[in-house]
Backbone of each chain as ProteinMPNN parsed JSONL, in Angstrom:
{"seq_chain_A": "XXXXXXXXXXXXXXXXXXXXXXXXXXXXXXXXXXXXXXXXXXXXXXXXXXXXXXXXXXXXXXXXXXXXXXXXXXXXXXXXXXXXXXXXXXXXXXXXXXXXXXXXXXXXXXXXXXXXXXXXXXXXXXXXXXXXXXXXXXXXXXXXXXXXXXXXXXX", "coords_chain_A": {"N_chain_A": [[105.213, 98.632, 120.649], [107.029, 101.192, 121.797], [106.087, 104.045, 124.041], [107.46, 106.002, 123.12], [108.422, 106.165, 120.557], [108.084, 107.084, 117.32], [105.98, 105.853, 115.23], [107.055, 104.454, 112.306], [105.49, 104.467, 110.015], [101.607, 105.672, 108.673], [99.999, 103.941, 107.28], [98.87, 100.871, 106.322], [100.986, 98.378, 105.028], [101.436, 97.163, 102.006], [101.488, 93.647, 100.121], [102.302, 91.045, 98.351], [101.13, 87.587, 98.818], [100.307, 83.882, 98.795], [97.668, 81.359, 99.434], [96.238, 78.375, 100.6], [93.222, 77.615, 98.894], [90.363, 76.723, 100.527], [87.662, 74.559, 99.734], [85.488, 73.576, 101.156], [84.783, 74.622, 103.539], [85.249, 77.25, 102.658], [87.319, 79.058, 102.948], [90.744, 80.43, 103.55], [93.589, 79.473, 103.971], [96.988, 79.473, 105.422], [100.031, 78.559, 103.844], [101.921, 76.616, 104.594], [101.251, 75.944, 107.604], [98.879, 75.018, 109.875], [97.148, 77.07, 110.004], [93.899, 78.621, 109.622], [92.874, 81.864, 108.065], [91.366, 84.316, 109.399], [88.092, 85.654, 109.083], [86.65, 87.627, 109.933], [88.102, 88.977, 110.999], [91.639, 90.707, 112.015], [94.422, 89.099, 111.374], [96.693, 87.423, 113.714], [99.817, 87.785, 114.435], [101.951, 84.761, 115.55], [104.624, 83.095, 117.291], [105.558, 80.14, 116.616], [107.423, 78.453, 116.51], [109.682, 75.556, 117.441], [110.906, 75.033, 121.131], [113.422, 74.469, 121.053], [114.37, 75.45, 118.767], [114.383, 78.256, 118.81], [116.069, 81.084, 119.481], [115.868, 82.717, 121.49], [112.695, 84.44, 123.64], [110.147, 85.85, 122.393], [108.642, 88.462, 120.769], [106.14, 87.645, 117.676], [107.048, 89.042, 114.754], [110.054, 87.73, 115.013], [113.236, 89.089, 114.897], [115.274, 87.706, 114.07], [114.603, 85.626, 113.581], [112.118, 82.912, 112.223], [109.573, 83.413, 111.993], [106.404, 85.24, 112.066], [103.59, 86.689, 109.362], [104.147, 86.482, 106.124], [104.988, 87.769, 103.373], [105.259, 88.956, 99.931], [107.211, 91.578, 98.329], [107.112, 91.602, 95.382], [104.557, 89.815, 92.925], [105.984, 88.008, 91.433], [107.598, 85.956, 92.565], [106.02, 84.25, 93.81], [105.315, 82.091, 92.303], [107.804, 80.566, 92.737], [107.622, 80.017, 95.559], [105.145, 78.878, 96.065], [105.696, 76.155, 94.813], [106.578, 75.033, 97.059], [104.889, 74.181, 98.769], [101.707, 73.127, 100.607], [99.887, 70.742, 99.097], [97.241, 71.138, 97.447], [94.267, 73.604, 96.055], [95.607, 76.781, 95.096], [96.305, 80.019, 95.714], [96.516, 83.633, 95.353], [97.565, 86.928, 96.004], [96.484, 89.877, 97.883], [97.585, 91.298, 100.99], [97.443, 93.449, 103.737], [99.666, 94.106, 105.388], [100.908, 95.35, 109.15], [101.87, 97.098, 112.035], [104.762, 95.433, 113.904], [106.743, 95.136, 111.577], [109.201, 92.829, 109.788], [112.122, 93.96, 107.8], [112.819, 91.908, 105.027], [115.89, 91.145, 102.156], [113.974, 89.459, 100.356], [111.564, 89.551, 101.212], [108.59, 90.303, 103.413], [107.776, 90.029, 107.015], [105.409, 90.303, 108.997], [103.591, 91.528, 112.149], [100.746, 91.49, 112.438], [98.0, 91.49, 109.813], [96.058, 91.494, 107.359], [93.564, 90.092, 104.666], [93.663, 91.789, 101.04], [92.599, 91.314, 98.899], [91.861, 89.068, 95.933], [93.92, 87.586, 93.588], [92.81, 86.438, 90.67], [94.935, 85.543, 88.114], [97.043, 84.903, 85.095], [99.17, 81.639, 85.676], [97.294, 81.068, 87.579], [95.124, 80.817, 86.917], [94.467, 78.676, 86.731], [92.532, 77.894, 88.949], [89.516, 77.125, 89.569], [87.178, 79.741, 89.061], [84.919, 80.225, 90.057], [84.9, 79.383, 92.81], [86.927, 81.135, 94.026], [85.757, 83.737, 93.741], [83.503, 82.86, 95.659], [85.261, 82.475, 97.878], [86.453, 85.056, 98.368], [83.986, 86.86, 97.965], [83.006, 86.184, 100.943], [85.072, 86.868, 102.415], [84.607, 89.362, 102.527], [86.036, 91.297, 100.775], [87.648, 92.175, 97.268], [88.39, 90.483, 94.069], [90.8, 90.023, 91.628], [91.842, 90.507, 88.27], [94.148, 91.165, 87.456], [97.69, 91.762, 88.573], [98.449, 94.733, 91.11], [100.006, 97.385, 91.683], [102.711, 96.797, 94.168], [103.671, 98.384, 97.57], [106.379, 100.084, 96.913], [109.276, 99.269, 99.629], [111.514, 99.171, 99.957], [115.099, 99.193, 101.538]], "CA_chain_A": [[106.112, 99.731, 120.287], [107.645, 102.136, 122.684], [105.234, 105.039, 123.764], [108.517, 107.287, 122.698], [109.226, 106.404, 119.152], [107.186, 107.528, 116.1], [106.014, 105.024, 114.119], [108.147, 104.618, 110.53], [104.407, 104.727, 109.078], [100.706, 105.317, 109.277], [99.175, 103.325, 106.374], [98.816, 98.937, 106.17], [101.858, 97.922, 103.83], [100.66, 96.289, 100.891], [102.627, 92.722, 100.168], [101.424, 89.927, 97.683], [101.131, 86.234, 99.262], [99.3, 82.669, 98.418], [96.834, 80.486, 99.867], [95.793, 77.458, 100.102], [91.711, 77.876, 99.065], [89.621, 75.508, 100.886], [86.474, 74.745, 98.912], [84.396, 72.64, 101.903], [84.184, 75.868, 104.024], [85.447, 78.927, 101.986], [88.802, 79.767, 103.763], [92.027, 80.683, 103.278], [94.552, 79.01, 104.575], [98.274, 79.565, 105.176], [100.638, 77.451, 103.067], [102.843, 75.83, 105.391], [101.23, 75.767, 108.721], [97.555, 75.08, 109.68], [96.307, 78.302, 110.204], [92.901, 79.198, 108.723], [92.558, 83.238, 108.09], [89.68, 84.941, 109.795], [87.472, 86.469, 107.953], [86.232, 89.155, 110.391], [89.669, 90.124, 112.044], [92.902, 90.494, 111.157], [95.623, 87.804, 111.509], [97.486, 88.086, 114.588], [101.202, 86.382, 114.291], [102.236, 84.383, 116.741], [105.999, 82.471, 117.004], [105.142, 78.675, 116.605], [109.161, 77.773, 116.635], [109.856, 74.864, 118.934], [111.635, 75.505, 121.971], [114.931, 74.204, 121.19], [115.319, 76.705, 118.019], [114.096, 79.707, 119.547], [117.585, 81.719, 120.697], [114.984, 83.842, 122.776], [111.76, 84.267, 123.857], [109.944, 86.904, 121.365], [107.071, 88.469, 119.79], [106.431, 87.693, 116.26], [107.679, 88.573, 114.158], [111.282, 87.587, 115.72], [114.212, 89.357, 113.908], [115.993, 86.165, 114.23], [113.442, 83.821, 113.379], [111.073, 82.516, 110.429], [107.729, 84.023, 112.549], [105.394, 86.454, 111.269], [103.227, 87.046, 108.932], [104.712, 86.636, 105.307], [104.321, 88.693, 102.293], [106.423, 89.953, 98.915], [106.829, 93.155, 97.565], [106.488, 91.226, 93.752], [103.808, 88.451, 92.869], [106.622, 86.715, 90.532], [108.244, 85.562, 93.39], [104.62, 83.498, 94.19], [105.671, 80.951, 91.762], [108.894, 79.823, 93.209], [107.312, 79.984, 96.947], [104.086, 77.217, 95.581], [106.139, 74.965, 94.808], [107.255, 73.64, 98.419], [103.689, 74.536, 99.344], [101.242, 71.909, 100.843], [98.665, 70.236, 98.238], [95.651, 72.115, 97.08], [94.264, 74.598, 95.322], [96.66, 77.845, 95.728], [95.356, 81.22, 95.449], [97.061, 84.501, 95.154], [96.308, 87.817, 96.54], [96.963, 91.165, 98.797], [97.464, 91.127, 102.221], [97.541, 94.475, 104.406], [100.492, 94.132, 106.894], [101.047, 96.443, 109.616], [102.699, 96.531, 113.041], [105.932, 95.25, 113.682], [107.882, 94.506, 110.139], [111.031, 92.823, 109.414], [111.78, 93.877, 106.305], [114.341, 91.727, 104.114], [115.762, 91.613, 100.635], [112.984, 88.831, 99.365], [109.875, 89.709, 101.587], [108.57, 90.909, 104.499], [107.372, 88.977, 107.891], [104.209, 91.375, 109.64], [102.765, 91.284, 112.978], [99.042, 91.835, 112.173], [97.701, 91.216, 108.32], [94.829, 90.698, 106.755], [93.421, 89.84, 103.228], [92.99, 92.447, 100.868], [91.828, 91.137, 97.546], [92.5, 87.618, 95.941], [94.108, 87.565, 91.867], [93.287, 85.264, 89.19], [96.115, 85.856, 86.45], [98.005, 83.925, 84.667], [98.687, 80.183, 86.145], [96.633, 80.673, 88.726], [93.171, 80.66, 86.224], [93.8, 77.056, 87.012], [91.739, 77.881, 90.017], [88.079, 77.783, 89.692], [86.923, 81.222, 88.806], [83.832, 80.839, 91.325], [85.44, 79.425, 94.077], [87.866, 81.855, 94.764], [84.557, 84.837, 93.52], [82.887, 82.904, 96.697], [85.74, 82.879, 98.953], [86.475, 86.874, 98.093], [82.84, 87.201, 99.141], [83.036, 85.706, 102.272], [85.93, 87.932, 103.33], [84.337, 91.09, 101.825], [87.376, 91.959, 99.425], [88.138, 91.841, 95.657], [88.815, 89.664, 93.239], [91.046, 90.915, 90.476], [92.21, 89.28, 87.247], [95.542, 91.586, 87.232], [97.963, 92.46, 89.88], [98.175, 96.259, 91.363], [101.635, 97.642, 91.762], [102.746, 96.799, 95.689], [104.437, 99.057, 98.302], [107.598, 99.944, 97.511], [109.726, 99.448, 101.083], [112.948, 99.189, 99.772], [115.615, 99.633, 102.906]], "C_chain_A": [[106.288, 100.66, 121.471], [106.919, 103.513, 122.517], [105.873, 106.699, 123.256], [108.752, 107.487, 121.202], [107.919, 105.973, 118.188], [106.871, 106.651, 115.487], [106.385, 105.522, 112.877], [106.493, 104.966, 109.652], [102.792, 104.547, 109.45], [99.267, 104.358, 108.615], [99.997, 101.634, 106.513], [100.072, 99.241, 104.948], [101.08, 96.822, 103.042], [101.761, 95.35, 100.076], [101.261, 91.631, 99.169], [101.898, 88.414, 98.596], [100.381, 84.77, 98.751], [98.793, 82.427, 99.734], [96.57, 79.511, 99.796], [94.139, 77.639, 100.402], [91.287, 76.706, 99.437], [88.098, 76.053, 100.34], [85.399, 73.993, 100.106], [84.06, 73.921, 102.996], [84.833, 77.57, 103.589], [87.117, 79.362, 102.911], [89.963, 79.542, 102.986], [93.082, 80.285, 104.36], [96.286, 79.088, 104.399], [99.057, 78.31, 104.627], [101.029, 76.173, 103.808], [102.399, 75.241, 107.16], [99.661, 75.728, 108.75], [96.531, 75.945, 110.062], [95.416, 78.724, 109.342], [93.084, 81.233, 109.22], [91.657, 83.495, 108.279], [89.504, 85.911, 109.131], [86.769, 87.927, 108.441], [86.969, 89.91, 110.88], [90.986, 90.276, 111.31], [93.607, 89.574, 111.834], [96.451, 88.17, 112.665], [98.913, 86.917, 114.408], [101.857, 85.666, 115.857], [103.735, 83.421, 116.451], [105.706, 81.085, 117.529], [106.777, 77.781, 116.857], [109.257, 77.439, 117.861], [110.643, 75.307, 119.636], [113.097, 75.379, 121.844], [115.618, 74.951, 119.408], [114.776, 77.808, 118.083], [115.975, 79.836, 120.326], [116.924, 82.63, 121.669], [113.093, 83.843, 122.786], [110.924, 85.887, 123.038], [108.481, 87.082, 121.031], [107.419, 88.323, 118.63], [106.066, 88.798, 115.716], [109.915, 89.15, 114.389], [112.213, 88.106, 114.235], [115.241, 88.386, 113.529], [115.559, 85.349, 113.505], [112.614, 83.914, 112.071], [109.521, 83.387, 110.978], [107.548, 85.101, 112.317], [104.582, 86.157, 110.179], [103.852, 87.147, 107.589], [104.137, 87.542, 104.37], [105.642, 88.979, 101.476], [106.218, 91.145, 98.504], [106.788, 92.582, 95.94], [105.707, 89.654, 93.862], [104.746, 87.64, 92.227], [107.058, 85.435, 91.341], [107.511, 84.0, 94.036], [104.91, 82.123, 93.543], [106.316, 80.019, 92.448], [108.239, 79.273, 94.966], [106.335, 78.891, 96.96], [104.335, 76.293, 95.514], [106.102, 74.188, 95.768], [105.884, 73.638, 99.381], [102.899, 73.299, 99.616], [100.262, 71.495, 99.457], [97.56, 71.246, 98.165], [95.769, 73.461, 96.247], [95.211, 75.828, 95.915], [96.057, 79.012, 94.744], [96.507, 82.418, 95.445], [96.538, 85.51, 95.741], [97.346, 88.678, 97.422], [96.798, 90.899, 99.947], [98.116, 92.677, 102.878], [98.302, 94.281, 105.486], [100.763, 95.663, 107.685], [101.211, 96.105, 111.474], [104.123, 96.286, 113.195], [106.118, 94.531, 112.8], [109.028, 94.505, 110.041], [110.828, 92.577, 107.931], [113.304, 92.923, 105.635], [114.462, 91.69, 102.718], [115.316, 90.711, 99.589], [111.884, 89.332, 99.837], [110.167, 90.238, 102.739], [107.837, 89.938, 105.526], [106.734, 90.114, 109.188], [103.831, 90.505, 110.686], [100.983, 91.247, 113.28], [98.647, 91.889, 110.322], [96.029, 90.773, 108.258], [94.428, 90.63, 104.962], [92.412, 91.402, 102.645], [91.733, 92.359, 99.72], [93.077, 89.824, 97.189], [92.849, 88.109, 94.341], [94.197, 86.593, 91.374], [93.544, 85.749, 88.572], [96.968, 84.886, 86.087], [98.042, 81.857, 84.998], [97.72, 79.832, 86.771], [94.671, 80.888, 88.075], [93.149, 79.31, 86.628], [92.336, 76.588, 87.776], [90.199, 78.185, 89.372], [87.981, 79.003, 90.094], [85.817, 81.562, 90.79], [83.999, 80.254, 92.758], [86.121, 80.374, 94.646], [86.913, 83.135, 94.537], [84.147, 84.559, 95.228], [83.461, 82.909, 97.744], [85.965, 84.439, 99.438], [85.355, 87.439, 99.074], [83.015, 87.342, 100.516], [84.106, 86.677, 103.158], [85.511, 89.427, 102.951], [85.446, 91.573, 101.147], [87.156, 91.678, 98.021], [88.747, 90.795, 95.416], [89.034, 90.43, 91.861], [91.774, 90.074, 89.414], [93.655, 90.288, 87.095], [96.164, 91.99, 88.812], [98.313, 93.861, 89.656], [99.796, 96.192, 91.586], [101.568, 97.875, 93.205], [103.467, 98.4, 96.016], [105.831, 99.456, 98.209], [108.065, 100.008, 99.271], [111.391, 98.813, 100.844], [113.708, 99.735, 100.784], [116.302, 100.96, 102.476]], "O_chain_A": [[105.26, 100.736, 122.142], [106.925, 104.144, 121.46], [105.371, 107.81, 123.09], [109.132, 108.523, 120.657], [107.124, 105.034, 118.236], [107.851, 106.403, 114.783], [106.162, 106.642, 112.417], [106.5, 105.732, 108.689], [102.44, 103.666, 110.234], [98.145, 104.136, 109.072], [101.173, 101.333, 106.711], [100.032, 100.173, 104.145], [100.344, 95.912, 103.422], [102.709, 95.863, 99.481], [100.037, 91.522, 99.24], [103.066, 88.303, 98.967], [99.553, 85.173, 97.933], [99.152, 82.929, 100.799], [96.527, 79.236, 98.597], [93.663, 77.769, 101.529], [91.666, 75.677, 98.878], [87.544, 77.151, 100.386], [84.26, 73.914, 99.646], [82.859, 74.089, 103.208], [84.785, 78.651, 104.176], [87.42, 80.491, 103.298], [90.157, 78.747, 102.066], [93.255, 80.84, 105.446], [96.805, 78.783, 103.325], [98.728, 77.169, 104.95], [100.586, 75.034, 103.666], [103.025, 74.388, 107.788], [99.059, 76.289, 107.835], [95.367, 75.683, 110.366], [95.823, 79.213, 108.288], [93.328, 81.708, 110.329], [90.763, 83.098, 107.531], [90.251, 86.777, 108.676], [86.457, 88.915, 107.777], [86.826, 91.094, 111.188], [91.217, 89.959, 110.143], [93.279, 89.307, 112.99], [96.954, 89.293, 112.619], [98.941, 85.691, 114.3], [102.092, 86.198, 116.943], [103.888, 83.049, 115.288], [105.615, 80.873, 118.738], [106.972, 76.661, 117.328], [109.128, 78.074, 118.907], [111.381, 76.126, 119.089], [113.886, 76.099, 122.456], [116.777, 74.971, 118.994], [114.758, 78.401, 117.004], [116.677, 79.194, 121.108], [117.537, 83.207, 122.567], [112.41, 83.255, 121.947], [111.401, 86.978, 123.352], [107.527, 86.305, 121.004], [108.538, 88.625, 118.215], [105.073, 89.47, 115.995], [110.63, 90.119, 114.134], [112.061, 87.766, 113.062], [115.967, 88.539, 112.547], [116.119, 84.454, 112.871], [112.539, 84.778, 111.198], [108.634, 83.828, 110.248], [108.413, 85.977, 112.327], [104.862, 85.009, 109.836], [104.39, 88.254, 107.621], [103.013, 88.031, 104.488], [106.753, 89.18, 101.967], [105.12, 91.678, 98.344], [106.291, 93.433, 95.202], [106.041, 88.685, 94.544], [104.507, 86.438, 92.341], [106.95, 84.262, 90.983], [108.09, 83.026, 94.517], [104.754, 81.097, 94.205], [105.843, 78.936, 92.792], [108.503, 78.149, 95.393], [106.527, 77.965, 97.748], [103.644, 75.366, 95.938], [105.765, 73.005, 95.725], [105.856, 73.172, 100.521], [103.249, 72.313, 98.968], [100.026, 72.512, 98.805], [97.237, 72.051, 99.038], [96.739, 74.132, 95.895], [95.524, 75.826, 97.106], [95.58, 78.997, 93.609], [97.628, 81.924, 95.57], [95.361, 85.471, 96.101], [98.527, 88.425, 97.658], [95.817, 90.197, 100.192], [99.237, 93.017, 102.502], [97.747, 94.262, 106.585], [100.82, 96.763, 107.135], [100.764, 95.109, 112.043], [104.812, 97.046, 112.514], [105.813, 93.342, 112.881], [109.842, 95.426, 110.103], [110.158, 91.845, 107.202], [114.486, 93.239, 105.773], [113.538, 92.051, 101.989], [115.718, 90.736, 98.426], [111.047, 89.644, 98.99], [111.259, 90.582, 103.192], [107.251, 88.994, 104.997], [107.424, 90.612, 110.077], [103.697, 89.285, 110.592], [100.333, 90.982, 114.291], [99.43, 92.611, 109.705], [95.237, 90.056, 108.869], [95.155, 91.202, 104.15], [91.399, 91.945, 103.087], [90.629, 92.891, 99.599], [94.208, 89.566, 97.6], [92.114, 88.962, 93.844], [95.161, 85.827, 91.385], [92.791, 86.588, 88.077], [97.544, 84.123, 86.862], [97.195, 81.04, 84.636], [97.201, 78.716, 86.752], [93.571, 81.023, 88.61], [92.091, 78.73, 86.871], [91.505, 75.702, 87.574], [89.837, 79.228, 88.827], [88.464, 79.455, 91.133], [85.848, 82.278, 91.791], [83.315, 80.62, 93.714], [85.957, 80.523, 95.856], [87.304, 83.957, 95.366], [84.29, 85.453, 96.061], [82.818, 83.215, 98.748], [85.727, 84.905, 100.552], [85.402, 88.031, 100.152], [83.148, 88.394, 101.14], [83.934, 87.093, 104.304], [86.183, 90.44, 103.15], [85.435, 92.804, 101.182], [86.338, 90.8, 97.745], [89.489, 90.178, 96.181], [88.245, 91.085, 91.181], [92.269, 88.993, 89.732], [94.344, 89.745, 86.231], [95.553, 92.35, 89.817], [98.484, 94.333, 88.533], [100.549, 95.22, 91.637], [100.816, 98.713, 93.702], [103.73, 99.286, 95.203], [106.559, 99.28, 99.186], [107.39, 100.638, 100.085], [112.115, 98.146, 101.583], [113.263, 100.81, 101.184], [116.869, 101.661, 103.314]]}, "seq_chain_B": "XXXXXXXXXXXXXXXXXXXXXXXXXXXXXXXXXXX", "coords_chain_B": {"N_chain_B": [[108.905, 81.374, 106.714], [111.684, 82.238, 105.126], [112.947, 85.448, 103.893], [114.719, 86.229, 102.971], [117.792, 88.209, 103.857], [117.748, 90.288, 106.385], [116.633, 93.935, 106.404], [116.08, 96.17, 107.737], [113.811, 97.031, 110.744], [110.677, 97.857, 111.103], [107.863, 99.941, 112.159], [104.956, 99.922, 111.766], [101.965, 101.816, 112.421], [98.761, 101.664, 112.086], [96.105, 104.796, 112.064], [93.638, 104.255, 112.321], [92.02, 101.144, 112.536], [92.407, 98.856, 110.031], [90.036, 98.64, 107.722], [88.096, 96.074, 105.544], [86.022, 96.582, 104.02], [82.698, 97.621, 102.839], [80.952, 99.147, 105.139], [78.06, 100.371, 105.278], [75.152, 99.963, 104.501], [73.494, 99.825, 100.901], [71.785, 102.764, 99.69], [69.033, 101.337, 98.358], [68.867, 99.296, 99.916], [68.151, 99.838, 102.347], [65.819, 99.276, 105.475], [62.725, 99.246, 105.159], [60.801, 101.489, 106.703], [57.876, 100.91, 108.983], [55.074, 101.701, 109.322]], "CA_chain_B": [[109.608, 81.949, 105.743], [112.928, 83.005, 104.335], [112.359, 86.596, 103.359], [116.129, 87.066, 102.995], [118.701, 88.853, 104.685], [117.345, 91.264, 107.169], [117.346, 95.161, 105.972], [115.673, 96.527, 108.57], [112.746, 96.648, 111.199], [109.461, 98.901, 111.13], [106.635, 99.763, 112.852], [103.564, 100.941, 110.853], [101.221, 101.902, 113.502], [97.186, 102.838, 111.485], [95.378, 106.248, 112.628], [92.405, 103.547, 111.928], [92.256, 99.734, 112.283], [92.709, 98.576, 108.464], [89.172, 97.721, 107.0], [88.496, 96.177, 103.651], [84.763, 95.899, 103.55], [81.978, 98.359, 103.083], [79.871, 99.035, 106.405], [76.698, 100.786, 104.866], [74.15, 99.429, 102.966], [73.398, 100.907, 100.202], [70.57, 103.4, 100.047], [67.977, 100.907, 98.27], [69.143, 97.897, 100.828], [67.673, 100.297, 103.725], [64.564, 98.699, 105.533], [61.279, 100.582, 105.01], [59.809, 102.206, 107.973], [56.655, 100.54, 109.143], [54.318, 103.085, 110.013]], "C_chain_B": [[110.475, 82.369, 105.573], [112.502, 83.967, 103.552], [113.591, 87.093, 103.119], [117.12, 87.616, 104.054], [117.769, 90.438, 105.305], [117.629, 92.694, 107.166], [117.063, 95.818, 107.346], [114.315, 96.507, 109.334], [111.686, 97.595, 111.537], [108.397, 98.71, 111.97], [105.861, 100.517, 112.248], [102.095, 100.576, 112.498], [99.758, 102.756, 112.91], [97.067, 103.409, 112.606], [94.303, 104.818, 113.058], [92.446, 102.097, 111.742], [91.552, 99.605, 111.053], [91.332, 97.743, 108.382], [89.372, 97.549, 105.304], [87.087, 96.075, 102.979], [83.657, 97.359, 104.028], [81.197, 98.39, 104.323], [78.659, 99.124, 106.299], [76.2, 100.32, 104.343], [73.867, 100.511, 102.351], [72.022, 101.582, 99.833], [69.384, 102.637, 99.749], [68.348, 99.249, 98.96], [68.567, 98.198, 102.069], [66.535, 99.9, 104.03], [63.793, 99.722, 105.241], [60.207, 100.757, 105.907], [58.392, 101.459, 107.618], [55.894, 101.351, 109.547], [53.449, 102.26, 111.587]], "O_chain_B": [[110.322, 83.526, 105.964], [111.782, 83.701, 102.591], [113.717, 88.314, 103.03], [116.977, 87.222, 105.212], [117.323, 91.366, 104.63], [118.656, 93.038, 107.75], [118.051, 95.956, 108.068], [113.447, 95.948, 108.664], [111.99, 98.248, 112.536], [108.022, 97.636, 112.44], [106.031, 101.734, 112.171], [101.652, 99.625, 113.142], [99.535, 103.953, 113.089], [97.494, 103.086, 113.714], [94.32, 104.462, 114.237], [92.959, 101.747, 110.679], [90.417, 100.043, 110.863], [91.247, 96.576, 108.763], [90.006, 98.092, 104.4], [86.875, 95.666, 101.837], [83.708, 97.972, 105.094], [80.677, 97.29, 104.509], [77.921, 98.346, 106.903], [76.739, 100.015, 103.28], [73.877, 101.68, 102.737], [71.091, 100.792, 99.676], [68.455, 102.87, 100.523], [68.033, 98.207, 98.385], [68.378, 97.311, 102.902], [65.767, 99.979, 103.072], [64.134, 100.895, 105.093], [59.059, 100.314, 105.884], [57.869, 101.365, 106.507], [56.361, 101.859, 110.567], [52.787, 102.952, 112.361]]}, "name": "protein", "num_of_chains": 2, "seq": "XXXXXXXXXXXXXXXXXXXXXXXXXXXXXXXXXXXXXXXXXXXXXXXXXXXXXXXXXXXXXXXXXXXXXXXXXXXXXXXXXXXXXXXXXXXXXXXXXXXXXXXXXXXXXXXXXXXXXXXXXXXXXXXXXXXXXXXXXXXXXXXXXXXXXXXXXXXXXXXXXXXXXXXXXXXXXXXXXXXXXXXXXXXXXX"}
């Protein structure tokens, strides 16, 4: 950011996302790409888009581009997004974005994130209760059986 | 991800890098002085 202009805000935006839970070492993994989430840092985004559809050379999360850091402002949305998701268990949950955000009018795509708390509700009891209790652990966050009302960030 | 049509672009910049996990133990987790 430019050491001239104010940041729009000084609190993490709060965005719901999935997971895919891995049960052989406790992690959380992004849907679509093979990024495990660290459990002691936060997520840094990086722009994985091959060279020949990149229109420029960018930090993520490119206003152009698919890179960043995903997240919704409603969990309903979680449904439709699982579907095209890879195999495995799929988890639910808060994620603290913050940094550069492009915001649009399904979700948002953050430069820095991390996990805040995971939710079993609804479909997603499918999931073993104490797997996703012992992944929670492991990242030091919550586990909540309802979701919290997000961020508005309506433009 | 497809997050839609692009409203606009922010910068949230924390006072405090964003924890989510207690630091302290809690008072009966404290070791006990060896004399």
């Amino acid at each position: 950011m430019s050491p001239w202009r104010a940041p729009d805000g000084i609190e993490p935006v709060l965005a719901a996302r999935l997971w895919v839970l891995r049960g052989d070492d406790l992690t959380l993994r992004s849907l679509v790409k093979p990024v495990t989430w660290p459990s002691n840092s936060p997520l840094h985004a990086r722009c994985s888009a091959p060279e020949e559809l990149r229109s420029d050379q960018h930090e993520a999360p490119g206003e152009a581009c698919f890179c960043g850091v995903w997240g919704v402002p409603f969990p309903g949305r979680l449904e439709e997004i699982g579907r095209s998701a890879l195999e495995g268990w799929k988890v639910g949950g808060i994620i603290q974005l913050w940094g550069r955000i492009v915001v649009g009018t399904k979700g948002w795509r953050g430069e820095w994130a991390r996990p805040a708390a995971l939710v079993v509700s609804g479909r997603r009891r499918s999931v073993p209760v104490d797997l996703v209790q012992s992944v929670a652990f492991r990242y030091g966050i919550l586990m909540l059986d309802e979701w919290p009302v997000l961020t508005p960030l309506a433009a | 991800m497809d997050i839609g049509k692009t409203q606009k672009v922010i910068e949230i910049e924390p006072i405090e890098e964003p924890v989510s996990v207690p630091s302290e133990p809690a008072p009966d987790e404290l070791p006990t002085p060896v004399p």
